[in-house]
C-alpha positions as CSV (number, residue, x, y, z in Angstrom):
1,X,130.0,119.0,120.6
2,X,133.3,120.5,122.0
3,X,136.5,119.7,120.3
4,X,139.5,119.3,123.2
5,X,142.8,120.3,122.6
6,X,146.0,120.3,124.3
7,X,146.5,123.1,127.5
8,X,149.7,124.7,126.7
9,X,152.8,122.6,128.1
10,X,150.3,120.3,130.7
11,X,149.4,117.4,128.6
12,X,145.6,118.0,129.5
13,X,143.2,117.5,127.1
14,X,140.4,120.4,128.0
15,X,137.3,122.0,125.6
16,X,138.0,126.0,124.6
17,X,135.2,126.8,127.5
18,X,135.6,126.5,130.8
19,X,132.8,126.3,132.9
20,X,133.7,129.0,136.5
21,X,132.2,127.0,139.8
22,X,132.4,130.5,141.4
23,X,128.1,130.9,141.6
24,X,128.1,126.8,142.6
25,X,126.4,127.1,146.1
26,X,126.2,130.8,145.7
27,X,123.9,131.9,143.1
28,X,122.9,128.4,142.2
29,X,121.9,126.3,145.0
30,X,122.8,122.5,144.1
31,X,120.1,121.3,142.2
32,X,120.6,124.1,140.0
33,X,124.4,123.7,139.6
34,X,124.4,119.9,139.3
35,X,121.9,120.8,136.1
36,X,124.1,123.4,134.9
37,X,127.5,120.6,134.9
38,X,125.5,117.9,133.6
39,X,124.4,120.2,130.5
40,X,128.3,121.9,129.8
41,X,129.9,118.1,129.8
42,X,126.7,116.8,127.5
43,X,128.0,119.4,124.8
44,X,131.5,117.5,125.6
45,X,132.5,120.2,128.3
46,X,135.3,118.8,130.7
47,X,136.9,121.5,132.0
48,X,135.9,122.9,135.3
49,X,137.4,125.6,137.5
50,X,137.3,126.4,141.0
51,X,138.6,127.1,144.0
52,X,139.1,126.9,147.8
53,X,137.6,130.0,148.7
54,X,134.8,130.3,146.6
55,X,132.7,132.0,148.3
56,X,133.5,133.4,151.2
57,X,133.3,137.1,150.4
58,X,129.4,136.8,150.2
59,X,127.3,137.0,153.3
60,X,125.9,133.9,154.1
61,X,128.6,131.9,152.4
62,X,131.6,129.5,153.3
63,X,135.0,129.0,151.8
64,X,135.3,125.7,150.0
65,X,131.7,125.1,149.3
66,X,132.0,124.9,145.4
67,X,134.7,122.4,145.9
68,X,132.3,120.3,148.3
69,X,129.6,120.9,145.5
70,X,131.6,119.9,142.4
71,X,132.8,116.5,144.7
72,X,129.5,115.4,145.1
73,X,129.0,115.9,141.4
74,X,131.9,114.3,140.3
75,X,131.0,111.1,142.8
76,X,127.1,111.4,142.0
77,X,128.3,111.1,138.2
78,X,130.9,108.7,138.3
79,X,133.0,110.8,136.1
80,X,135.7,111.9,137.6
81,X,138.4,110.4,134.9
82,X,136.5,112.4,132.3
83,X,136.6,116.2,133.6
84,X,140.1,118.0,134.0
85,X,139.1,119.9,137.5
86,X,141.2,123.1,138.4
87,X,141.1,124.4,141.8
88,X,142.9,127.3,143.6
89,X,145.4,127.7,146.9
90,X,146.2,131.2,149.0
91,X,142.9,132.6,149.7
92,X,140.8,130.5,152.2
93,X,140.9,132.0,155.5
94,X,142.4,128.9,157.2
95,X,144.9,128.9,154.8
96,X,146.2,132.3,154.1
97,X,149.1,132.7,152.2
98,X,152.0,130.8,150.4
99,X,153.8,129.5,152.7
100,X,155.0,125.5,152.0
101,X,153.5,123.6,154.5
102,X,150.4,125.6,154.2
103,X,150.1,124.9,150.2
104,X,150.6,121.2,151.1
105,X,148.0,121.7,154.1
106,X,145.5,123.3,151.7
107,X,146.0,120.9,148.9
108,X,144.9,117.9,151.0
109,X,141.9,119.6,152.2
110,X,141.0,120.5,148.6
111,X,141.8,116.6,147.9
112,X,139.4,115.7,150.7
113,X,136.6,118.3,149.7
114,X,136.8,117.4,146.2
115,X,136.7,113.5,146.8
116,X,139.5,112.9,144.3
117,X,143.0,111.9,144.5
118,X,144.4,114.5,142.4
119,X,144.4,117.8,141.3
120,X,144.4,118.6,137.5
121,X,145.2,121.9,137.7
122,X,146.2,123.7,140.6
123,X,146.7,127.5,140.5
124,X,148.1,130.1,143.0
125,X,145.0,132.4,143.5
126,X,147.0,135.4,144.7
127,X,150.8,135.6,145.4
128,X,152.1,136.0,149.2
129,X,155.1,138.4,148.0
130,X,156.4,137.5,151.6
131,X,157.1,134.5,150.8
132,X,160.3,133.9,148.2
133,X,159.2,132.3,144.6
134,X,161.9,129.6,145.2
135,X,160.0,128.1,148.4
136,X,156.3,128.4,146.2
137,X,157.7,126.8,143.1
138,X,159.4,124.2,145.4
139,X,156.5,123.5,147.1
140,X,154.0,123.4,144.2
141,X,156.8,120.8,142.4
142,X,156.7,118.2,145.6
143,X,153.1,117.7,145.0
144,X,153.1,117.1,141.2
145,X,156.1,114.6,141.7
146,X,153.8,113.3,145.2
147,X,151.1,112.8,142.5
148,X,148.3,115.1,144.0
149,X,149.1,117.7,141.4
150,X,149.2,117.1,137.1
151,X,149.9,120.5,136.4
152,X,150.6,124.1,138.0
153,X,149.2,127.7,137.0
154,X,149.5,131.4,138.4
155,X,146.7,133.7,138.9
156,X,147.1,136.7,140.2
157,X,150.9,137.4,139.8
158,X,153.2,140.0,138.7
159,X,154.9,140.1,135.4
160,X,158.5,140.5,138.0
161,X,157.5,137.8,140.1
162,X,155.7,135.5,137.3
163,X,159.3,135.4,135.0
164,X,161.2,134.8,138.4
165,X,158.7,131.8,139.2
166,X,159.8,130.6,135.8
167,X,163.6,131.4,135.5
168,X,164.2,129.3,138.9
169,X,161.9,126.8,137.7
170,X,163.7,126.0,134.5
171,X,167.3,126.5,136.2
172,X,166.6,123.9,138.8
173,X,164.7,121.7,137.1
174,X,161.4,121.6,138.9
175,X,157.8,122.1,138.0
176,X,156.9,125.7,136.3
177,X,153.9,127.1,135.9
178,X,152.2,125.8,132.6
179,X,148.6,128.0,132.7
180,X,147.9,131.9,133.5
181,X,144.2,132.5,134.8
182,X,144.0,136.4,134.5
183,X,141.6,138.9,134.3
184,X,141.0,139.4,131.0
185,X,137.6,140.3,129.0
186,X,136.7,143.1,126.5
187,X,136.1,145.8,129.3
188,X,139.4,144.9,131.1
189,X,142.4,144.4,128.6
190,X,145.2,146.0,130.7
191,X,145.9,143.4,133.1
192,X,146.8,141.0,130.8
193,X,147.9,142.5,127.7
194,X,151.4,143.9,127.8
195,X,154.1,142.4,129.8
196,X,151.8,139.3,131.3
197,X,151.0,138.4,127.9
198,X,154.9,139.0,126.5
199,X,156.0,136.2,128.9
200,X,153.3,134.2,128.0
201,X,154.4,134.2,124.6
202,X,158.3,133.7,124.7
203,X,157.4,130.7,127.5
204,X,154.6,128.8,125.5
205,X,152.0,129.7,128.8
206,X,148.2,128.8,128.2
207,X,145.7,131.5,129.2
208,X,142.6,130.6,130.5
209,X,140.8,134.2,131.5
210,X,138.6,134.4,134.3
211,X,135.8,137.0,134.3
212,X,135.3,136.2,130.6
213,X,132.2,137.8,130.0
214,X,133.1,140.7,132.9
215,X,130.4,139.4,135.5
216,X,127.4,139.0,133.2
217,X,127.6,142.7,131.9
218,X,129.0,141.3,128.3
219,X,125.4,139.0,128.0
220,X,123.6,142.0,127.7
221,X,121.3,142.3,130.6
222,X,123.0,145.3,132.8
223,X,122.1,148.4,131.5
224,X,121.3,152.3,133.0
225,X,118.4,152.5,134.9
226,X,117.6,149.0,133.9
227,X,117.2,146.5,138.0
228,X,118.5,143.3,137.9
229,X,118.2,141.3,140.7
230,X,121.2,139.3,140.6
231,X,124.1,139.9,143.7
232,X,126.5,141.3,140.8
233,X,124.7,144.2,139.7
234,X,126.8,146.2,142.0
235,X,129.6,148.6,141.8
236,X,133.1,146.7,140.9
237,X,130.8,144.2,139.3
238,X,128.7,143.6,136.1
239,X,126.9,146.6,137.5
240,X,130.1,149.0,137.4
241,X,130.3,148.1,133.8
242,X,126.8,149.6,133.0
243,X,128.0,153.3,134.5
244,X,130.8,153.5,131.9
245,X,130.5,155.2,128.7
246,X,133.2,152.7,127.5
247,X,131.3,149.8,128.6
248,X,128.0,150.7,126.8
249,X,130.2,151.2,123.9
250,X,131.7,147.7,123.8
251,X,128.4,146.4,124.8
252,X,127.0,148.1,121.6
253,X,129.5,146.9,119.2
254,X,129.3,142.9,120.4
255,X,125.6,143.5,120.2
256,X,125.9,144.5,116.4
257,X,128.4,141.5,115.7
258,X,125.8,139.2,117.7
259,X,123.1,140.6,115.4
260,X,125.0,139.9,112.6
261,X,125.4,135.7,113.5
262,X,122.3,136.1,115.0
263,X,124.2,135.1,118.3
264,X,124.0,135.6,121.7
265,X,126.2,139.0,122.7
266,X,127.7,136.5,125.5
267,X,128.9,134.0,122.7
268,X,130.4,136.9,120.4
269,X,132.2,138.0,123.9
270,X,133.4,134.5,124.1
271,X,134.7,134.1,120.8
272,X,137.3,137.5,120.6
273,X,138.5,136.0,123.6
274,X,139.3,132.5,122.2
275,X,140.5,134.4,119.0
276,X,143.2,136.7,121.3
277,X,147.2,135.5,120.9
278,X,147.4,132.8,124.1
279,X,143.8,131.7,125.1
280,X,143.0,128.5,125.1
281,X,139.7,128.7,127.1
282,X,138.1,131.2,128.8
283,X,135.8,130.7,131.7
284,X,132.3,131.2,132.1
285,X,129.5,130.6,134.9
286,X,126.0,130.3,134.3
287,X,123.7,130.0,136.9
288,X,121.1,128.3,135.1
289,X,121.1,125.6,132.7
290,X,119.2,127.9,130.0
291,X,122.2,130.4,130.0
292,X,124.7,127.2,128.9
293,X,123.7,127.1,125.5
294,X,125.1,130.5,124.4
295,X,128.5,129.4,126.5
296,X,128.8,126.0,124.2
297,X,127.5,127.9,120.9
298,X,131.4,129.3,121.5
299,X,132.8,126.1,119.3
300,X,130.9,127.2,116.2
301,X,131.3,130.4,115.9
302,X,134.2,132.0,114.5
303,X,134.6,135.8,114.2
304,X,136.3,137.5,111.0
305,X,139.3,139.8,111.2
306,X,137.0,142.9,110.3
307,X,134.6,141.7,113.3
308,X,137.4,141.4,115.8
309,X,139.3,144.7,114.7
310,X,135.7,146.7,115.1
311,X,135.5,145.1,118.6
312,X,139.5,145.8,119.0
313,X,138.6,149.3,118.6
314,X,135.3,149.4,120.8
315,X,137.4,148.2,123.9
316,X,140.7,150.3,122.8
């Protein structure tokens, strides 16, 4: 079972996994994901992420529909005081952008979609640069202290615009950002470490990495030559992985450490990232329940300084 522990500066009690609703309604139909919830929060799971374009990219998909999914969950189950829920604003094609009314527009519809009156954890999926961090922050602040918002995070933000978001913030009193989702896995270290990371340590920021496991490829089943039929083996996803030299040479050193704990290479990928200055909990989907278990086994497995060093220098 999951021990919880405090997310940064947000008071929310979360487990060091969270479980990614991108593949809810996508690659997992509903059956499938309601299985897939109901076995993460049986290991004591309660921290779910989402957001209010999932998945709209995707042929034959609409914006929203994880939200609508993980609702239904969250009323079939009754549980909606136990699970910290995190949802995103800025990307939904009704609701482009940053500006004010339009992140108080797109918070009530991901009220209504999630049947809740609150949102744990509401992140800005990208930033509107056209709109001034003064007028984001302000807005973001009126619906924490409205109650339809415990806690605030940034996604995909610059390092200049993520320390100005926090600079006014603190000067004016209002609401910063407390959480930084970026993308961050063993395959893709440059976006977060460096100046993202700096501010997250002088400011006391949480990460919680999305892409955790870098599309599937860090579980082991994309390889050369090798078809999978899953709508990520494709170029910019797991599949781009598989056509790097680098990649297959990360991939071979978490699969020597996996052998080692005789662990699952997605667990060992798992546990460098919990191990790394400023995560609290990465995020992982699974698309079927049988690929939960190695997510969990994350709690009880603990790498040692020569195991993360030889996987420091894999992904260098």
């Amino acid at each position: 079972m999951f021990d919880h522990k405090t997310l940064g500066g947000t008071g929310l009690s979360v487990a060091p996994l969270c479980l990614g609703g991108n593949v809810f309604g996508w690659t997992a139909d509903e059956e499938q994901s309601f299985a897939v919830l109901d076995a993460y929060t049986a290991a004591g799971g309660n921290f779910v992420d989402t957001a209010d374009a999932y998945m709209y990219h995707f042929p034959g998909n609409e914006a929203g529909q994880s939200e609508s999914l993980i609702g239904r969950w969250l009323a079939a189950r009754g549980n909606r005081d136990e699970v910290v829920v995190a949802t995103k604003v800025g990307d939904h094609p009704q609701r482009k952008g940053l500006r004010p009314d339009n992140i108080k527009a797109a918070a009530e519809d991901s009220l209504r979609r999630l049947g809740t009156d609150r949102i744990d954890l509401y992140y800005v999926h990208f930033d509107d640069e056209s709109v001034p961090v003064e007028d984001i922050v302000t807005a973001l602040d009126e619906l924490v202290r409205a109650g339809k918002v415990r806690a605030v995070g940034a996604s995909n933000m610059s390092p200049a615009r993520l320390d100005a978001s926090l600079r006014f913030a603190r000067r004016e009193g209002l609401t910063g950002y407390q959480v930084l989702q970026p993308h961050y896995n063993l395959v893709s270290r440059d976006t977060y470490e460096g100046e993202r990371r700096d501010i997250a340590l002088r400011e006391g920021l949480a990460c919680v990495p999305y892409f955790a496991l870098a599309s599937g490829f860090l579980t082991g089943k994309y390889r050369p030559g090798r078809t999978v039929d899953n709508v990520r083996n494709i170029p910019g996803l797991a599949g781009g992985y598989a056509d790097s030299e680098r990649g297959m040479t990360v991939l071979a050193a978490v699969e020597e450490v996996a052998s080692a704990h005789r662990a699952e290479p997605a667990t060992v990928a798992l546990a460098w990232l919990a191990q790394q200055p400023t995560v609290a909990a990465p995020i992982a989907s699974a698309r079927l329940v049988e690929q939960v278990p190695a997510l969990v086994a994350l709690q009880d497995l603990r790498l040692s300084d020569a195991e993360v060093e030889a996987l420091n220098a894999a992904s260098a």
